[in-house]
C-alpha positions in Angstrom: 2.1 4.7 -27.9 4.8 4.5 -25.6 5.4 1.2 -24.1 5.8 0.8 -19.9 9.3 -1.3 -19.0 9.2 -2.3 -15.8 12.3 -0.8 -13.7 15.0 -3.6 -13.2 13.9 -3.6 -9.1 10.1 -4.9 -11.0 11.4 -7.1 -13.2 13.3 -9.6 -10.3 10.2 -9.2 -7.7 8.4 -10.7 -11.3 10.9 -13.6 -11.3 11.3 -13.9 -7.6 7.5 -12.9 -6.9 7.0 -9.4 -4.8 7.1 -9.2 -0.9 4.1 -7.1 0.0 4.5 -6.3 3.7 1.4 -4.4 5.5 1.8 -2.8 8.5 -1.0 -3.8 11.3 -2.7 -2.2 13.9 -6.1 -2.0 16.1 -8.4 -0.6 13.9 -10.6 -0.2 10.9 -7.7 1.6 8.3 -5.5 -1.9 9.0 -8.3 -4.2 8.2 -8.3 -2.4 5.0 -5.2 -2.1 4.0 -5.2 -6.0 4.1 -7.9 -6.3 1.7 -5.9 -3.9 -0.2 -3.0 -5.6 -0.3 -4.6 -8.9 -0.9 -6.0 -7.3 -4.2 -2.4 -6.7 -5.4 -1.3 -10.2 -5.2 -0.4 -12.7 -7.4 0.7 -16.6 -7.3 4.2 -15.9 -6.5 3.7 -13.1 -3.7 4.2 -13.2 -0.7 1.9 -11.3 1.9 3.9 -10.1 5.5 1.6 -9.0 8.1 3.8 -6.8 10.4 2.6 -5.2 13.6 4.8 -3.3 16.3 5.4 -3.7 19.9 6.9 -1.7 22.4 8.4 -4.3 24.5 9.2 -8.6 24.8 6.7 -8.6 26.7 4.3 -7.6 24.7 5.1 -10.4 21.8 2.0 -12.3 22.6 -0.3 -9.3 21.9 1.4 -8.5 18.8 1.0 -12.2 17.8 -2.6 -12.3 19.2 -3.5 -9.1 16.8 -2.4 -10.4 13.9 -4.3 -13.9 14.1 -7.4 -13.2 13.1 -5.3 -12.3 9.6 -3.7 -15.9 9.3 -7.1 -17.2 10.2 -8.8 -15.6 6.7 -8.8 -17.3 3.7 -5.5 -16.3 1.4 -4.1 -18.6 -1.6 -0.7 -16.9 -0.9 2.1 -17.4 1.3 1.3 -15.2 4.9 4.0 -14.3 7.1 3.3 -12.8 10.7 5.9 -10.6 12.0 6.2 -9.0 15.4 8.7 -6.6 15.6 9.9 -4.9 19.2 10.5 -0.9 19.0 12.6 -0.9 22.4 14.9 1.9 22.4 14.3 2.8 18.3 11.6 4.7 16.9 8.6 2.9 16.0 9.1 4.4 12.2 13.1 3.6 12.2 12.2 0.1 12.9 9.5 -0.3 10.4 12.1 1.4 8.1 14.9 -1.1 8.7 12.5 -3.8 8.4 11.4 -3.1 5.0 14.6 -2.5 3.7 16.0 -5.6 5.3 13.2 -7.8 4.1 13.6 -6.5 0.2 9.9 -5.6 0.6 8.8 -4.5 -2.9 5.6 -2.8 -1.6 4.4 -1.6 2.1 0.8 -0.9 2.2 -1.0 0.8 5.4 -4.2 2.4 6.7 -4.5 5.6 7.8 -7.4 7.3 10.1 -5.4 11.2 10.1 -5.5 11.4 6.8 -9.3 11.6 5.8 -9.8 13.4 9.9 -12.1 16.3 10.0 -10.0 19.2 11.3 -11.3 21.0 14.1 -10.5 24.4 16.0 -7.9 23.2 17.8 -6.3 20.7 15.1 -7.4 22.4 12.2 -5.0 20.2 9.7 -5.4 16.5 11.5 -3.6 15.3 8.8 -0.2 17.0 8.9 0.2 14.6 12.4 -0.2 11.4 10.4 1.8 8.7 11.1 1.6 7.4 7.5 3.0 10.4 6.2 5.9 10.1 8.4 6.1 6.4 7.3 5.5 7.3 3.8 8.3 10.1 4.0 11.1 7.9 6.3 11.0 4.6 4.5 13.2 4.9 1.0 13.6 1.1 0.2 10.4 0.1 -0.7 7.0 1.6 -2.4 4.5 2.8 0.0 0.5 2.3 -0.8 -1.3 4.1 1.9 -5.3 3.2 2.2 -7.8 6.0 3.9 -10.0 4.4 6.7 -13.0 6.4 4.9 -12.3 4.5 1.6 -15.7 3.8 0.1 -14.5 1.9 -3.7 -16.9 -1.3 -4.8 -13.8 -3.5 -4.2 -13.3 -2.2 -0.3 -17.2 -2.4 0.2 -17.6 -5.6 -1.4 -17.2 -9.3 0.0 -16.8 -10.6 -3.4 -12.5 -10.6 -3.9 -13.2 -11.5 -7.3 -14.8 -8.2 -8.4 -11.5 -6.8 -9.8 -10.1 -3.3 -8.8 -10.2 -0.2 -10.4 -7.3 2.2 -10.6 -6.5 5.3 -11.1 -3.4 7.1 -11.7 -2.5 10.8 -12.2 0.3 10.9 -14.9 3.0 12.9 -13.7 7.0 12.8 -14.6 7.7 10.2 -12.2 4.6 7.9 -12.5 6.5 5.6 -15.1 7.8 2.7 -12.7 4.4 3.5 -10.5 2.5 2.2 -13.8 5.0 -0.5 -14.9 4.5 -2.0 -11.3 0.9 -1.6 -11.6 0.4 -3.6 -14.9 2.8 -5.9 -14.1 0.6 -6.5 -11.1 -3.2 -5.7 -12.3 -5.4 -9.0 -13.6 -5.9 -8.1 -17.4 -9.1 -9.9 -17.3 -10.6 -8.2 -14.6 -8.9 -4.9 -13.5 -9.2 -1.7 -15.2 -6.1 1.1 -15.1 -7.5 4.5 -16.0 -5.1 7.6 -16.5 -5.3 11.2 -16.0 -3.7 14.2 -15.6 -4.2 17.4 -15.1 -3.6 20.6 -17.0 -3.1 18.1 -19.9 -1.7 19.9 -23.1 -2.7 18.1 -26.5 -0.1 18.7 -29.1 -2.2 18.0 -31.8 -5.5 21.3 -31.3 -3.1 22.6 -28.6 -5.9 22.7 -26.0 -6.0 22.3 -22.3 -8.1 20.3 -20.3 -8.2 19.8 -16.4 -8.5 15.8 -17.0 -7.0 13.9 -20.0 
């Protein structure tokens, strides 16, 4: 068995603790993305709630929607930030944020991405704003949660529960897995593995899940 090392960008959020930043708006997908990201943390994280507003002026709503957050319970440290697009792109300013904050992990909800398509916008999903997140931000992970997301730990109350993950095993899953067991609770967390197409050396046969 072949044994996980944590990439050396793991190894100092492990001595430094990791910067999860999650990226808040009005509505459901935010609320559990949160949840999410409060599942990933441990003593020494940090949790940064950021939201984005299009002017000054509009501080005091940022501040006021991210309240409610700083208001449930969280052993961690929380850290509110409102940032102001102005004359930037909402995504290049969530970009530079990230990278100048050393995030190690940016976690949002998404409601395009689980959309029935219709007649008119048969593929919802190819106007997501996460996936323009996910493909403009280079300096930091990205975790994105769908606002259908039905798990036991996202339906549950009970924080405790543990989550359960799964991870399709591809060529460039290895620093994906040492973050996740570097960050999973060995006593109640499971990791499970797959991958598709899986060839076993030993009978030579191929199975759709492994």
């Amino acid at each position: 068995m072949q044994r996980l090392t944590p990439s050396s960008s793991f190894r100092r959020s492990l001595r430094r603790g990791a910067i999860i930043t999650t990226l808040i708006a009005d509505n459901h997908a935010s609320k559990l993305a949160v949840k999410m990201a409060k599942a990933l943390l441990r003593p020494r994280d940090e949790l940064q709630l950021v939201t984005v507003v299009m002017s000054e002026d509009s501080i005091s709503y940022g501040n006021d929607l991210l309240a409610p957050y700083l208001q449930e319970k969280c052993s961690n440290n929380v850290t509110p930030v409102v940032l102001v697009k102005s004359d930037e792109g909402m995504i290049e300013v969530i970009s530079e944020y990230v990278a100048a904050s050393g995030a190690d992990l940016l976690v949002l909800g998404s409601h395009n991405l689980c959309a029935a398509g219709t007649r008119d916008n048969p593929m919802p999903a190819s106007g997501s704003f996460a996936l323009r997140v996910l493909k403009h931000v280079k300096h930091s992970s990205v975790l994105l949660v769908k606002a259908n997301s039905k798990g036991p730990y996202i339906r549950s109350d009970n924080e405790g529960m543990g989550l359960k993950v799964m991870v399709d095993c591809q060529a460039n899953s290895r620093h994906m897995l040492g973050w996740l067991i570097e960050q999973m609770d060995a006593e109640k967390d499971a990791l499970f593995l797959a991958a598709a197409k899986a060839h076993d050396p030993g009978t030579g046969a191929v199975s759709s899940a492994y």
